[in-house]
C-alpha positions as CSV (number, residue, x, y, z in Angstrom):
1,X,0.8,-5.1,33.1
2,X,-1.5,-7.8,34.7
3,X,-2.9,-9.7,32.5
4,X,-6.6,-8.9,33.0
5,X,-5.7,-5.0,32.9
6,X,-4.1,-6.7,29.3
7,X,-7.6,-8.3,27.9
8,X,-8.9,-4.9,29.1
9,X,-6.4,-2.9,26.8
10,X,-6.9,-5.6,23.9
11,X,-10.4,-5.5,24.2
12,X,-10.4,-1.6,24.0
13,X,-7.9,-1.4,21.3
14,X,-9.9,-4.3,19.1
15,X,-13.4,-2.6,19.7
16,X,-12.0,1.1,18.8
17,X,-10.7,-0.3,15.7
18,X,-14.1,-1.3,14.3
19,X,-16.3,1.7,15.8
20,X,-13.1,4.6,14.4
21,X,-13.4,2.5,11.2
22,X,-16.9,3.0,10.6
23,X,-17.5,6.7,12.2
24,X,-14.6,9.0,13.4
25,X,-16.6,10.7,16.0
26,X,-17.1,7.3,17.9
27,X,-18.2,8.4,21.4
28,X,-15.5,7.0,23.9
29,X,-18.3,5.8,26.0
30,X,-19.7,3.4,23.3
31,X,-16.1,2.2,22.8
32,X,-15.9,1.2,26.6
33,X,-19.3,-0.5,26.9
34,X,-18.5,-2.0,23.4
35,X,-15.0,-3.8,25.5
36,X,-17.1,-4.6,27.9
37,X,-15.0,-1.7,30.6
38,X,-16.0,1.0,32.1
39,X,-14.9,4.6,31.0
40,X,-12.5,4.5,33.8
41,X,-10.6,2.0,32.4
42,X,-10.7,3.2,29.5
43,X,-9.0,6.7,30.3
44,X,-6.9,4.4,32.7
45,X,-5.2,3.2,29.6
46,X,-5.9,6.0,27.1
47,X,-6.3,9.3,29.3
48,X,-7.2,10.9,25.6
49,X,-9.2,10.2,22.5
50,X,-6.0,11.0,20.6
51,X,-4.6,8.9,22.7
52,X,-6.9,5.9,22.0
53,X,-6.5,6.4,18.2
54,X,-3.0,6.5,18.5
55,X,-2.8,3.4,20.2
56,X,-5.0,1.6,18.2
57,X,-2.9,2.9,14.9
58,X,0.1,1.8,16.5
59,X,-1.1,-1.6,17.1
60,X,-2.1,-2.4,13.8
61,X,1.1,-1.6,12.6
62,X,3.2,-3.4,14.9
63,X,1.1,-6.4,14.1
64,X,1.7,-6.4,10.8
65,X,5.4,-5.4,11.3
66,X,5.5,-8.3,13.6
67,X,3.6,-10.9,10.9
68,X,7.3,-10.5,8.5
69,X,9.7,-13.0,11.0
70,X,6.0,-15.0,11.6
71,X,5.4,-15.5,8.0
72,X,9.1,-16.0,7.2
73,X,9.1,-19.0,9.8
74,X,6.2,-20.4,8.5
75,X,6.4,-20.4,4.9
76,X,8.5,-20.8,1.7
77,X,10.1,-17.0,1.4
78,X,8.4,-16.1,-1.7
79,X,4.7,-17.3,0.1
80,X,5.6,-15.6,3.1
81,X,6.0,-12.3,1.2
82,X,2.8,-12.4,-0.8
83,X,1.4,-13.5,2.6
84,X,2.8,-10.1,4.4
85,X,1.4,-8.2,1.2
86,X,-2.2,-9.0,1.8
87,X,-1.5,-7.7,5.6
88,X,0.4,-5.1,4.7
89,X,-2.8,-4.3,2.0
90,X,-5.6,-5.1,4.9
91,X,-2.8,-2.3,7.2
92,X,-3.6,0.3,4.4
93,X,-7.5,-0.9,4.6
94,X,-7.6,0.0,8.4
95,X,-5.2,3.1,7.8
96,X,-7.7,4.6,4.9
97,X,-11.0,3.7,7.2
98,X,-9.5,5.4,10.3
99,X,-8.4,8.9,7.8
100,X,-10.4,10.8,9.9
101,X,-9.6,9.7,13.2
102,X,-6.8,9.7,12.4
103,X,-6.5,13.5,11.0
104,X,-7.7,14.5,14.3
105,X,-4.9,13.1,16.1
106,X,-2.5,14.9,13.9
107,X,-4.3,18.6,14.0
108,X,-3.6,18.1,18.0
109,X,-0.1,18.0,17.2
110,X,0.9,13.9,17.2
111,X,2.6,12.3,14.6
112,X,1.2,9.1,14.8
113,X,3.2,8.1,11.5
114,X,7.1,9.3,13.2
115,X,8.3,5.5,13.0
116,X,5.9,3.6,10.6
117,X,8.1,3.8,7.7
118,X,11.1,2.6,9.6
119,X,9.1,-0.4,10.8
120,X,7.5,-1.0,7.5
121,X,11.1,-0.6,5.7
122,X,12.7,-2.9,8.5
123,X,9.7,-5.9,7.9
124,X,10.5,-6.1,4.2
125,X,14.3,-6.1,4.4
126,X,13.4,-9.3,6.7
127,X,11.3,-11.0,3.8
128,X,13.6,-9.5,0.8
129,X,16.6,-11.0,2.5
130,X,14.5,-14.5,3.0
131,X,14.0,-14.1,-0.4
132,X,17.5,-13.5,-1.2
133,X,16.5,-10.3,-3.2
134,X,18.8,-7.3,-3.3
135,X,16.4,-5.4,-3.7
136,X,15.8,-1.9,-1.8
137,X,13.0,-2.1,0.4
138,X,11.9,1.5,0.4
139,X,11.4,0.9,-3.4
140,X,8.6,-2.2,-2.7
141,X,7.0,0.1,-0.2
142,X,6.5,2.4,-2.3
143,X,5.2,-0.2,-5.2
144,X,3.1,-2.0,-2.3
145,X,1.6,1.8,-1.3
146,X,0.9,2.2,-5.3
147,X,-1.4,-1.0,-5.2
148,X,-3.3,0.0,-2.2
149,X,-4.0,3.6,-3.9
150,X,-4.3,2.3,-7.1
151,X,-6.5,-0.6,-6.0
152,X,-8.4,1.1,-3.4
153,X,-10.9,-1.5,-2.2
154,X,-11.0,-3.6,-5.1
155,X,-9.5,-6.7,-3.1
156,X,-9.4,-8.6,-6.5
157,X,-7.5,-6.0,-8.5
158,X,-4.9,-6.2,-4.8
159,X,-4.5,-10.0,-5.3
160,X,-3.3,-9.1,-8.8
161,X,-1.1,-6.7,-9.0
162,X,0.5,-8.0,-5.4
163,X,1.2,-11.7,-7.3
164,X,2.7,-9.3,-10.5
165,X,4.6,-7.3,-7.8
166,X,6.1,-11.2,-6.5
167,X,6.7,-12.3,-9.4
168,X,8.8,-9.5,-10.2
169,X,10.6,-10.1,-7.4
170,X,11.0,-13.6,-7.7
171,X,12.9,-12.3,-11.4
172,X,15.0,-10.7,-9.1
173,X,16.4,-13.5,-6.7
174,X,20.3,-13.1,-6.9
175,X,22.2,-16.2,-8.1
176,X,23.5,-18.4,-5.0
């Protein structure tokens, strides 16, 4: 892709974010003006709304997917975890704020979900191995997917029971 026709795709994919997030019938045409495109571009890249919501799902996950090997780089392994917990938290922000976007692209017959709990799984095995945790990582996705419901928007609450669910973890650091 060149990369203008790439700031135009980023731009589109950023701006739906925000306008599905706030109202799920987001007119495609606001979205375009809002990237600064016009609605040829848009259906250029997304030839559907489903489409577009898709995409913009999709992105969000790989980007926080993609922060695990960042974070593990960058940081002391337990830090990096926490670190990908607050993403992985902000994911499930997105993912609850889009619901009804994102319902519509499933009732026209996509399953925009099909690989996001192989991804998910595959970025905590990267930090639980930094960690040196034998730990399976289905089991903290489904702790880490207990905060977000339990928490809900209570960013505070989050913080808390993600440092409980680290230190926990920490407990759990096999012996070198």
């Amino acid at each position: 892709m060149r990369a203008d026709a790439q700031r135009n795709r980023d731009r589109l994919l950023s701006t739906a974010l925000d306008a599905f997030t706030r109202d799920a019938d987001a007119t495609l045409e606001s979205i375009a003006k809002g990237a600064g495109v016009g609605i040829g571009t848009l259906y250029r890249h997304f030839p559907t709304r489903e489409a577009l919501i898709e995409a913009v799902y999709r992105a969000e996950l790989t980007k926080v997917c993609d922060a695990a090997s960042e974070l593990v780089a960058s940081l002391p392994p337990d830090q990096a975890m926490r670190a990908w917990m607050d993403r992985f938290y902000d994911y499930g922000a997105t993912k609850r704020g889009m619901a009804d976007a994102l319902k519509a692209v499933v009732a026209s017959g996509v399953n925009p979900y099909a690989q996001s709990r192989a991804l998910l799984t595959s970025a905590l095995s990267t930090l639980l191995e930094a960690m040196g945790v034998d730990v399976d990582p289905v089991d903290v996705l489904a702790s880490l997917s207990g905060v977000a419901f339990a928490a809900g928007e209570k960013r505070e609450q989050a913080s808390r029971l993600l440092d409980l669910l680290v230190d926990g973890l920490r407990y759990r650091v096999s012996p070198s």
